[in-house]
VMD Tcl script that draws the C-alpha trace (Angstrom):
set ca {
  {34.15 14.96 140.27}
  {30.44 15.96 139.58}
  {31.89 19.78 139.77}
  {35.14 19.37 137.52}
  {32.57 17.69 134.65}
  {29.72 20.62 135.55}
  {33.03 23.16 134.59}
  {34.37 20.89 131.45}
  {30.45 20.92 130.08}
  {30.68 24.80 130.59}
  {33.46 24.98 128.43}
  {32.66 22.87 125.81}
  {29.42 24.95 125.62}
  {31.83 28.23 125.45}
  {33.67 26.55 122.52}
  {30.61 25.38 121.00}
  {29.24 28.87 120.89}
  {32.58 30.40 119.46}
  {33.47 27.89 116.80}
  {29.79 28.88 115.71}
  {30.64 32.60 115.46}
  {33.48 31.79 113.44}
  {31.42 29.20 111.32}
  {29.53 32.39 110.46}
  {32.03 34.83 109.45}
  {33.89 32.62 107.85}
  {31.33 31.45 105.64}
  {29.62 34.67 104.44}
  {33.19 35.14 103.20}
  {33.38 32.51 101.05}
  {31.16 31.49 98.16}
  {30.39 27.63 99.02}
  {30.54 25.83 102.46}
  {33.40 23.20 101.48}
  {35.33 26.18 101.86}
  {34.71 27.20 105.36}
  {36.75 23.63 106.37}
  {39.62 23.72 104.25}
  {41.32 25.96 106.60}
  {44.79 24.57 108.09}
  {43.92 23.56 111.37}
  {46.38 25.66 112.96}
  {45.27 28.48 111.93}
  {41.62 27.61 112.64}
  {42.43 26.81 116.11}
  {44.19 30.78 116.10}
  {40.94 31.98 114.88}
  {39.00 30.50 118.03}
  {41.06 31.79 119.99}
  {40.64 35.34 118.26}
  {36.51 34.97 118.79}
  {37.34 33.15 122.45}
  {39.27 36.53 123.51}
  {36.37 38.49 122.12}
  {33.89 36.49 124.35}
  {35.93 36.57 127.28}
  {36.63 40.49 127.18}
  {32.56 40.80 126.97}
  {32.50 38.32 130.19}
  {35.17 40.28 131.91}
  {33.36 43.93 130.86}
  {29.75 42.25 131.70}
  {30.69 40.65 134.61}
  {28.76 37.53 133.61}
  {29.75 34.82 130.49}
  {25.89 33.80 130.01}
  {25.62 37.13 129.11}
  {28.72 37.96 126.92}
  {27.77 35.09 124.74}
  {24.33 36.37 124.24}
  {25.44 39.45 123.34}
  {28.34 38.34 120.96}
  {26.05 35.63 119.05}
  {24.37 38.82 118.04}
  {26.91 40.89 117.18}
  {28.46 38.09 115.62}
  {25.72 37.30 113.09}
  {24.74 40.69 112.31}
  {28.44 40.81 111.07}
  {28.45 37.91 109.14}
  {25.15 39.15 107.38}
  {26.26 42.83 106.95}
  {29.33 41.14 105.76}
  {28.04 39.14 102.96}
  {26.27 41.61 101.74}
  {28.89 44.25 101.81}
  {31.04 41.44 99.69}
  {28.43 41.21 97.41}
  {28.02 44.33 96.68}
  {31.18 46.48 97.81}
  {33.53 43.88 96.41}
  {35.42 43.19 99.87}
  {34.95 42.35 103.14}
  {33.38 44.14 106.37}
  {36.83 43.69 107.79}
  {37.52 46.19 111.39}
  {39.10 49.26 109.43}
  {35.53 49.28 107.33}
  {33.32 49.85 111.04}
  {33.93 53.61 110.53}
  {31.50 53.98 107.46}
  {28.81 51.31 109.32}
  {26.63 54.18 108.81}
  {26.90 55.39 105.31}
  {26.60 51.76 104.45}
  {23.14 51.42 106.25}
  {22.39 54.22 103.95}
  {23.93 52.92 100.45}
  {22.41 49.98 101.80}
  {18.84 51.13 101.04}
  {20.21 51.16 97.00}
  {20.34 46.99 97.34}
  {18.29 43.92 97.06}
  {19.04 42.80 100.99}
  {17.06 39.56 99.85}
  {16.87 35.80 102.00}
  {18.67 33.29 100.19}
  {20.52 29.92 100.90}
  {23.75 31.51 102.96}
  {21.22 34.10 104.94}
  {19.33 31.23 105.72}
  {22.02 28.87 107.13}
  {23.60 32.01 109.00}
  {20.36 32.46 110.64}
  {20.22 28.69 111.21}
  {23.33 29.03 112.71}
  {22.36 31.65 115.08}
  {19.18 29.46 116.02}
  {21.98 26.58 116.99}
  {23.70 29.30 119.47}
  {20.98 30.78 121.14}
  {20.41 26.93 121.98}
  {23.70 26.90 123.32}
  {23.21 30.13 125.22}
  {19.92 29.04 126.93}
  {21.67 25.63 128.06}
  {25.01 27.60 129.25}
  {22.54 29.91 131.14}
  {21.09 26.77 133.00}
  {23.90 25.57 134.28}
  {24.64 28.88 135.22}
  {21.47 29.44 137.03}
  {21.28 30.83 140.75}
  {24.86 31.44 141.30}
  {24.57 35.21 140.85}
  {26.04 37.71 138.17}
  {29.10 38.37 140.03}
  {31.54 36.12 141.74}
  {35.57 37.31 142.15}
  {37.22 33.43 141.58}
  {35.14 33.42 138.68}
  {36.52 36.49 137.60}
  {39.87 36.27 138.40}
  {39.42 32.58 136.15}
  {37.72 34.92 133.07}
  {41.09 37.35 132.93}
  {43.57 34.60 133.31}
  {41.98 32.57 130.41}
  {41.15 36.06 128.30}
  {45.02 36.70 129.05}
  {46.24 32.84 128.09}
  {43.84 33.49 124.99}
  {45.59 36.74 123.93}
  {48.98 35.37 124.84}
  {48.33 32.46 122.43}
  {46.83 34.44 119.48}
  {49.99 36.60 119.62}
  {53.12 33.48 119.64}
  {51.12 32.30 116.47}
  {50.74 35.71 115.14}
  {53.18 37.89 116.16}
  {56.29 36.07 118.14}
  {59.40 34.36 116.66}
  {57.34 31.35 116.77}
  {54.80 32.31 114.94}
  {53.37 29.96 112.76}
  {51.88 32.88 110.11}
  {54.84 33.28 108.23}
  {53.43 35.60 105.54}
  {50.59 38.42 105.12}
  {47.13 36.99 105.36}
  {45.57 39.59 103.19}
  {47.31 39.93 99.59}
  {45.58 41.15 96.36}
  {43.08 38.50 97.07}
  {41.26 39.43 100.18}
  {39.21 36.22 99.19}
  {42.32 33.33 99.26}
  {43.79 35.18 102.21}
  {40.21 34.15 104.34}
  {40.29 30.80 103.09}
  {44.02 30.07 103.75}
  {44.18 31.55 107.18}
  {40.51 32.34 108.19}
  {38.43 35.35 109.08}
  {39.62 36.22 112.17}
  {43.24 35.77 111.42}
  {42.21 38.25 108.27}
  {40.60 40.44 110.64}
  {42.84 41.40 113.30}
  {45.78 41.76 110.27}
  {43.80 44.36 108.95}
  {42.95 45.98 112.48}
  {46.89 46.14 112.85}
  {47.36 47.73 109.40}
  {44.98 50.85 110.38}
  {47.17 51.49 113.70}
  {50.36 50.88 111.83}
  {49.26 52.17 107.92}
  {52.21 52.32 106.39}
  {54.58 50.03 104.94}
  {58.59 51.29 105.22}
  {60.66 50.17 101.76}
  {63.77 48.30 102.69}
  {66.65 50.42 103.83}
  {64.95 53.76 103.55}
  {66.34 56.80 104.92}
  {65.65 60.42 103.72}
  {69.50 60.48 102.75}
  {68.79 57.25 100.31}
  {65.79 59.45 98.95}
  {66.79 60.38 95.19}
  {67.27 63.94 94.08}
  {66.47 63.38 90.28}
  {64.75 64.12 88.20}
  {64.40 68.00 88.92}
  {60.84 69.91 88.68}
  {60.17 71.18 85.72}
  {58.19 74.82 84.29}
  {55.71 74.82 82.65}
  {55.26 74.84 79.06}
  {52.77 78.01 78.77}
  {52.39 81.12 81.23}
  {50.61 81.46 84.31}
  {47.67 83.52 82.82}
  {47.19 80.52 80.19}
  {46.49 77.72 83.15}
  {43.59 75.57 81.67}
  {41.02 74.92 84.17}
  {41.38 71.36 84.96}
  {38.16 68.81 85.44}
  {39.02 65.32 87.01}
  {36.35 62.68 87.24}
  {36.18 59.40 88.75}
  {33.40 57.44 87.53}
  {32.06 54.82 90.17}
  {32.53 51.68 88.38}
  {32.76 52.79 84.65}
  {34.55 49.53 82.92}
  {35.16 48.26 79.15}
  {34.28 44.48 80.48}
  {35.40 43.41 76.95}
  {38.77 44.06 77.78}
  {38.04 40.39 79.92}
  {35.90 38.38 78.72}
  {33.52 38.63 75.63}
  {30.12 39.87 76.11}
  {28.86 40.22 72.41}
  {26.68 43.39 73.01}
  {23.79 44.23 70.23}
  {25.16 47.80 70.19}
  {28.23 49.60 71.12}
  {27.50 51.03 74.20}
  {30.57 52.82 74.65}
  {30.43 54.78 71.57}
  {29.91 57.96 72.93}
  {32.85 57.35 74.97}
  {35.49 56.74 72.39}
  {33.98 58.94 69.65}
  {34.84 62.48 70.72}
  {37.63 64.34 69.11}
  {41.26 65.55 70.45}
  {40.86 63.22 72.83}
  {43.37 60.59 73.87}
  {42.37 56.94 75.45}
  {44.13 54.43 77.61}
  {44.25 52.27 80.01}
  {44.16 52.37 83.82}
  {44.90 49.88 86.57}
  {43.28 50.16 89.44}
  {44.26 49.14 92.86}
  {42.02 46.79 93.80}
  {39.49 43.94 91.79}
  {35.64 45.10 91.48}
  {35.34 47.26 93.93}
  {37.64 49.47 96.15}
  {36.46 53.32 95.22}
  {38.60 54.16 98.40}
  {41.66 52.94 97.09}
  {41.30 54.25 93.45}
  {40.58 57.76 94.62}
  {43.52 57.75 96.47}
  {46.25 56.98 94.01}
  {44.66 59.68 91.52}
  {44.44 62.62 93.98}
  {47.88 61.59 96.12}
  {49.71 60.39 92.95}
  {50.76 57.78 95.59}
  {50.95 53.71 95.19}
  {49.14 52.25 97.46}
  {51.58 49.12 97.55}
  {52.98 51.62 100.52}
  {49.44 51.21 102.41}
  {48.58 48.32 104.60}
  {45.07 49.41 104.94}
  {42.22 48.88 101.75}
  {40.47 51.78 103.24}
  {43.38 55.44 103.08}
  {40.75 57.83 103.85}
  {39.99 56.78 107.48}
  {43.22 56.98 108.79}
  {45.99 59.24 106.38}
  {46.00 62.95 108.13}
  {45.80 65.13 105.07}
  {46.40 68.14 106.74}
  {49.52 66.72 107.74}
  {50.59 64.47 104.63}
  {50.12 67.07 101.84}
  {51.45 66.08 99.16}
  {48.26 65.56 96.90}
  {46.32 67.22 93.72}
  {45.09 70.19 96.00}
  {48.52 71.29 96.94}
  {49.89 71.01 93.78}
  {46.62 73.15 92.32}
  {47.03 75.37 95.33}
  {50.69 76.26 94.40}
  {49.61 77.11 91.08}
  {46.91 79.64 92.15}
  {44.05 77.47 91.42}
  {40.65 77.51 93.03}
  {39.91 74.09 93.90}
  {36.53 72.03 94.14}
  {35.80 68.01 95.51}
  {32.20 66.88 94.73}
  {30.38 63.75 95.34}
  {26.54 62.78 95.82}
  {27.16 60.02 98.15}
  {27.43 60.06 102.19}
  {29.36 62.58 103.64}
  {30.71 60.33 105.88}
  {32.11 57.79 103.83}
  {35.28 56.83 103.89}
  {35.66 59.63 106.08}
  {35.26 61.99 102.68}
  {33.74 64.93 104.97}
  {37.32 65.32 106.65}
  {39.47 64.22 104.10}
  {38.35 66.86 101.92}
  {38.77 69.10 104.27}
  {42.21 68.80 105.47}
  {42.88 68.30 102.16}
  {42.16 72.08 101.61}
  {39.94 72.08 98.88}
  {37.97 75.72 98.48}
  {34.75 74.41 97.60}
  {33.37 71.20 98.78}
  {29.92 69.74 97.60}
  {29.11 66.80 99.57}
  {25.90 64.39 99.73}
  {22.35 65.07 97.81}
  {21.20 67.87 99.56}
  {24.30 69.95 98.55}
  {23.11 68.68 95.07}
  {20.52 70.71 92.68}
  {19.63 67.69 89.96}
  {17.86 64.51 91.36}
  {16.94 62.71 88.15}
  {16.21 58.91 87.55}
  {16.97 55.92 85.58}
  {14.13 53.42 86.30}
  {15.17 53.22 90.35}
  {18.69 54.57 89.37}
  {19.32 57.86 90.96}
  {22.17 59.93 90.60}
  {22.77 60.49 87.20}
  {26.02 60.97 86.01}
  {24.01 64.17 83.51}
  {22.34 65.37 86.84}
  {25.88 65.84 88.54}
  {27.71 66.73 85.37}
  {25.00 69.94 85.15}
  {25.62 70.49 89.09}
  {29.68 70.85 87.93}
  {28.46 73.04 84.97}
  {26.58 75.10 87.22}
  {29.52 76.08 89.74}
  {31.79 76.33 86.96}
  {29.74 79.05 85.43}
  {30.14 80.50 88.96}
  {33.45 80.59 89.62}
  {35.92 83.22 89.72}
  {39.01 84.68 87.22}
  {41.42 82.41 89.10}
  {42.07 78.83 87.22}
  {39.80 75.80 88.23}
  {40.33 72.64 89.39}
  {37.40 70.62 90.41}
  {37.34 66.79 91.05}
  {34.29 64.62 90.68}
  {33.32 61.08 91.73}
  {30.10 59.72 90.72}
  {27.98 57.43 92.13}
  {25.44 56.81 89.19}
  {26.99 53.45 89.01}
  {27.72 52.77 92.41}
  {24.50 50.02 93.53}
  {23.77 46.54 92.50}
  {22.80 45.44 89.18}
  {19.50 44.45 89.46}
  {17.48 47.57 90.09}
  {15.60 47.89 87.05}
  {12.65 46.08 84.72}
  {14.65 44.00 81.75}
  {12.16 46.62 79.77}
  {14.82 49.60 80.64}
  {17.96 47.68 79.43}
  {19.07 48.99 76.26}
  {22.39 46.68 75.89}
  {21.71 43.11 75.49}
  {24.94 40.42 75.78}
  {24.78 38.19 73.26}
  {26.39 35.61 75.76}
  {24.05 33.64 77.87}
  {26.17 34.15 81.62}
  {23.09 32.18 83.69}
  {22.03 34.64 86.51}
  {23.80 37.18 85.56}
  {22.85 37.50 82.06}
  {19.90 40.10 83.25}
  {23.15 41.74 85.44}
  {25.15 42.28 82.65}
  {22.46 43.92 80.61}
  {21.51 46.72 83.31}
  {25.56 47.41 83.88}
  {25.96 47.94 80.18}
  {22.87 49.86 79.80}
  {24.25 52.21 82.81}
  {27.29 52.72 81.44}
  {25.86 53.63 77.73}
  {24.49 56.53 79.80}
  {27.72 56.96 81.65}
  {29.53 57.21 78.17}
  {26.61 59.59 76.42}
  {26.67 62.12 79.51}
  {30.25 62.80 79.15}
  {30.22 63.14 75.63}
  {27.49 65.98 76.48}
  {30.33 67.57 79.17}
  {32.92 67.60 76.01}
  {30.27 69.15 74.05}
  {29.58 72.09 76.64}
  {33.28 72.56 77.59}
  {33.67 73.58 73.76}
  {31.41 76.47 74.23}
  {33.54 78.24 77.15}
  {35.99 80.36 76.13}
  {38.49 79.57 78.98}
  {41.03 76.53 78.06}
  {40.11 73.33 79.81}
  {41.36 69.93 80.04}
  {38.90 66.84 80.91}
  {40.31 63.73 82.54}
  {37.65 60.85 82.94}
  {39.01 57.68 84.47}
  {36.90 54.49 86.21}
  {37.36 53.53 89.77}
  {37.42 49.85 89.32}
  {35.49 46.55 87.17}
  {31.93 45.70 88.28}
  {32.07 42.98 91.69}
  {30.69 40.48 89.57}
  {33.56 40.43 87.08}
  {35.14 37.22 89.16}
  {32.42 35.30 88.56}
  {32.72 36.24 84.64}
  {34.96 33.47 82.01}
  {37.81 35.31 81.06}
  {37.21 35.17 76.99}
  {40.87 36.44 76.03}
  {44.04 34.23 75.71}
  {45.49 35.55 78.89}
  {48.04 34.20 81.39}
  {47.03 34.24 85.06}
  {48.83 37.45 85.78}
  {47.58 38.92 82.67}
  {44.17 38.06 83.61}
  {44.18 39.32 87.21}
  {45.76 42.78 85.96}
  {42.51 42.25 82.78}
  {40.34 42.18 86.01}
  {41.44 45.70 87.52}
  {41.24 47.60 84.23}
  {39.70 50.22 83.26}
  {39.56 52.76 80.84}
  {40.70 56.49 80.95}
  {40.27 59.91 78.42}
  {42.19 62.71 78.58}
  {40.35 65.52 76.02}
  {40.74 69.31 75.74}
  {39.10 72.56 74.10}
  {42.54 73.50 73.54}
  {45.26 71.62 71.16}
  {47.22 69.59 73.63}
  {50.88 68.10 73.40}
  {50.11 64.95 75.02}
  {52.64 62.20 76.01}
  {53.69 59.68 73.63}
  {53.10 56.57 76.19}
  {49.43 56.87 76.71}
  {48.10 53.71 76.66}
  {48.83 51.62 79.89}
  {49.08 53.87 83.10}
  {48.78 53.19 86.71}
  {45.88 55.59 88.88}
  {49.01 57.23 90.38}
  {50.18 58.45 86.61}
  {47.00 60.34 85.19}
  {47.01 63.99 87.31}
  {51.10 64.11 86.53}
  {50.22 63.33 82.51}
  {47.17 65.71 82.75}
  {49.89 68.28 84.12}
  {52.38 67.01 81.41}
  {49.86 67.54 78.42}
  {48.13 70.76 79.80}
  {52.13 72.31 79.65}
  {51.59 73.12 83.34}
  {55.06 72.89 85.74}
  {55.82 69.64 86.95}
  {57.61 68.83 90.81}
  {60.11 66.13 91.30}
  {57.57 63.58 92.48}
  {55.55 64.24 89.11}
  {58.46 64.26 87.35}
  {59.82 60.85 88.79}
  {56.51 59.00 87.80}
  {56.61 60.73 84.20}
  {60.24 59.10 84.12}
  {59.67 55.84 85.24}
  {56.10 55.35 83.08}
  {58.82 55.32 80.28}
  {60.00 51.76 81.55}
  {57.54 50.69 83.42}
  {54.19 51.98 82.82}
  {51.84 49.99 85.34}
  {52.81 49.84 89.22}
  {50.38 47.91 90.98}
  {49.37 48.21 94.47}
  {49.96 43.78 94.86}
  {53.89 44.27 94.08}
  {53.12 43.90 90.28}
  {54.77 45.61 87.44}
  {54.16 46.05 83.53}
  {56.74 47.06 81.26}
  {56.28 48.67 77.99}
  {56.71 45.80 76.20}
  {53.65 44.09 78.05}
  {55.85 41.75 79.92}
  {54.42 41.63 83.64}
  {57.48 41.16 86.56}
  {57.07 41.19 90.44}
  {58.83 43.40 92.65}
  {61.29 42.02 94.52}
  {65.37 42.13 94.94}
  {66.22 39.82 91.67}
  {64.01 41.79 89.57}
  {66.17 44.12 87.02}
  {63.82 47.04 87.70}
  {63.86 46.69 91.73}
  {66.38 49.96 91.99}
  {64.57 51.87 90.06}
  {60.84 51.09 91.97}
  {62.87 51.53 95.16}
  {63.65 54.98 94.40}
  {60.20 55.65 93.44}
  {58.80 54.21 96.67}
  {61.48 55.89 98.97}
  {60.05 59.66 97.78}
  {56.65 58.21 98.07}
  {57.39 57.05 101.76}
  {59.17 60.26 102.43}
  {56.03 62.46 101.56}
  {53.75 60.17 103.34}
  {56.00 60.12 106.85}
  {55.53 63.90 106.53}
  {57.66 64.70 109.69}
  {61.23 66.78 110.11}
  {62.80 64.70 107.01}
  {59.74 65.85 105.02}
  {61.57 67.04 101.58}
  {58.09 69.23 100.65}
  {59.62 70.90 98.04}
  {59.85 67.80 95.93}
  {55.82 67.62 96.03}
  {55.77 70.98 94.77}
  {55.31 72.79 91.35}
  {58.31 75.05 90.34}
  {56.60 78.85 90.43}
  {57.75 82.21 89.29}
}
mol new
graphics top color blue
foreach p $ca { graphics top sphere $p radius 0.5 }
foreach p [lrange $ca 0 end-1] q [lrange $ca 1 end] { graphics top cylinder $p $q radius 0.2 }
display resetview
């Protein structure tokens, strides 16, 4: 008797100790602590089993569970903090698929106020509560040596009743999650089914990436539109300039900030340009995601993953801007200031194919400052200047993403701002000020690039689009008479420019666009040929000009639909997304020539 309640005071220990890991994650997820309990208790007895089958692997691999708890309290709450600071500043979660750019974000890290406050605190209080638990677990433990088979033999049948369990709720015909955890709100996807169940969903999306549109098959894939030529001759390609702007938003598109001065003037004052709107994939924050529905041209409602660039082989899947370019005869360039490493840019680039990559600040030449803002979107708008002026006869296409906007919003004196809100928004008043102040520069630097672009006597055409809002945007009042829909699509807009040295003859339906639209209506205004795939999009922006990566739709008319089988415009997306699924399989049914520009 004394031994079966020496055992049963082990394992309420063990439980102890993992309930407190999850405590952990789960709340740096979520902004208040009511939260963390409002979890259905089925699914919060799924997520201990998740973080029980963690501990118990470590006990099996370490040969000892004293230790394997140590060790995972740890790990555990360096998560959770790394975690709620890469929420607060990224946008989403440290979720499994994100481990890959650990490093880079230990070195965008260093652009952030890593500060102590209330949630820090209780993690580490937390933490404090489980080495407790460790140091009484190790007591009882005491003197009966590291290794012991029965007690091994015990660890793998309860680490394999644990994995067993997690997968009949996850997985099985009995599961008991009958839908996908993570949605377009990574946030009510943690509080409905809990961290861990969030976690491991988006571990499986990274093995298995992409989703398959009901009853595909290459046969089912459409064969209209056709490509089209182009409008001009091949000896009259403009060069072509693409720029994503890290976090470049019109915020009053959402709520109503009042400013004491324009400070996107610049932006919308240059000539022969044309302006719209953009819908990004995901809601402040996501640079991943918007980068890959402007160079792929691809939804990324067909991605299970928030992260492309990690795990799509672009040597393999090539149907994407430098292809296209490549077809044409273009010499193409990728730059960014930012880690190499990530989101995996370093390779993706490169199997991309692009001729000429520039990649992190020592491959830069300009290192000026804003206060303790580096990166200037000027500094890297003269390093594009510079290799243009360098480059060869052959047409040019070079893509851009800044970063000048990419860190918090609290980097500089209040003496620097040069927007003010007339709005009083509490704590982030000072927040707001710095963001419009940044993007007032944002705006006047690329009015500059217009300005030099005139000089050159080479056509080119300048495409300028924002990667997503500001992360703070969710905790803004929405100031416009929106619905909810209206106002989550509000939240992941941004605004685009397409502008030219050269008289353009640009599309009539400019205004709303998904990311995936803007290289196909650069191609469609420059007069350069157009391939099926472009040619499809260009087709169905006439109906419905926003796709959204959350199974979302706008039509012209502003009314906003969901995909599904009763909806009138389901045939028509399907068609769309069986192309898309073809060129992303890339295998024997790959139809390549429907990715490709008509030549000759």
């Amino acid at each position: 008797m004394k031994k079966l309640m020496h055992y049963l005071l082990r394992c309420f220990l063990f439980i102890l100790i993992t309930a407190a890991e999850y405590l952990q994650l789960q709340y740096s997820s979520v902004p208040y602590i009511r939260e963390v309990f409002r979890t259905d208790v089925r699914y919060l007895a799924v997520n201990l089993l998740i973080i029980a089958s963690v501990n118990l692997l470590l006990a099996v691999i370490l040969q000892s569970m004293t230790i394997s708890v140590a060790v995972s309290s740890v790990l555990f709450t360096l998560w959770a903090v790394a975690n709620y600071f890469v929420i607060e500043y990224h946008g989403s979660p440290l979720f499994p698929s994100e481990f890959v750019n650990a490093g880079a974000a230990v070195d965008v890290s260093s652009g952030y106020s890593l500060h102590m406050n209330r949630t820090i605190l209780y993690l580490l209080l937390v933490f404090a509560a489980e080495v407790i638990l460790v140091v009484l677990l190790h007591l009882l433990f005491r003197g009966t040596g590291i290794f012991h088979l029965s007690r091994l033999l015990v660890r793998l049948l309860l680490l394999c009743a644990c994995v067993l369990g997690c997968w009949l709720c996850l997985y099985s015909p009995y599961k008991i999650k009958k839908k996908t955890a993570i949605t377009f709100s990574w946030s009510d996807g943690i509080k409905g089914f809990g961290f861990g169940i969030c976690a491991v969903e988006d571990a499986e999306m990274a093995l298995f990436p992409y989703k398959m549109p009901e009853g595909y098959s290459v046969q089912a894939v459409p064969e209209e539109p056709e490509a089209k030529a182009g409008r001009i001759p091949a000896d009259q390609y403009p060069d072509v300039i693409l720029i994503l702007n890290e976090t470049f938003c019109d915020l009053d598109i959402y709520t109503d900030l009042q400013p004491d001065k324009d400070y996107l003037a610049d932006f919308y004052g240059i000539d022969n340009a044309v302006y719209g709107h953009a819908i990004t994939p995901r809601e402040g924050g996501g640079t991943n995601n918007s980068e890959y529905e402007l160079l792929t041209a691809n939804s990324l409602y067909l991605i299970r993953n928030s992260a492309p660039f990690n795990f799509v082989d672009f040597s393999k899947a090539d149907n994407h801007a430098v292809t296209y370019f490549h077809q044409l005869g273009y010499d193409t360039y990728a730059m960014h200031y930012g880690v190499p490493g990530t989101y995996s840019r370093n390779k993706a680039y490169k199997d991309m194919g692009f001729d000429h990559i520039t990649l992190g600040k020592d491959s830069f030449s300009y290192h000026g400052k804003n206060g303790n803002r580096s990166c200037l979107d000027s500094d890297n708008y003269h390093d594009l200047t510079d290799q243009y002026e360098a480059g060869g006869d052959a047409p040019r296409f070079m893509y851009l993403l800044t970063l000048q906007n990419h860190v918090g919003w609290e980097q500089n004196e209040d003496s620097l701002d040069t927007v003010h809100t007339g709005v009083d928004f509490g704590d982030l008043t000072d927040d707001i000020n710095e963001y419009m102040s940044t993007i007032e520069l944002s705006a006047h630097a690329f009015r500059k690039l217009t300005e030099y672009f005139e000089t050159v006597d080479r056509p080119v055409i300048v495409c300028m689009v924002g990667d997503h809002a500001p992360s703070f945007i969710k905790d803004l009042p929405c100031g416009q008479d929106y619905t909810e829909e209206e106002a989550a699509m509000a939240r992941r807009t941004v605004p685009y420019v397409i502008w030219s040295n050269r008289k353009l003859s640009y599309p009539e339906n400019t205004g709303y666009a998904s990311m995936t639209d803007l290289l196909p209506l650069i191609a469609e205004s420059a007069g350069l040929p157009e391939s099926a795939y472009y040619r499809m999009i260009l087709t169905l922006r006439d109906t419905l000009p926003v796709r959204t990566s959350y199974g979302r739709y706008r039509t012209t008319e502003g009314e906003i639909g969901i995909f599904k089988k009763s909806s009138p415009y389901y045939d028509l997306l399907q068609k769309y997304y069986y192309l898309e699924y073809n060129g992303l399989r890339a295998g024997n049914d790959y139809l390549r020539d429907a990715f490709l520009p008509p030549v000759g």
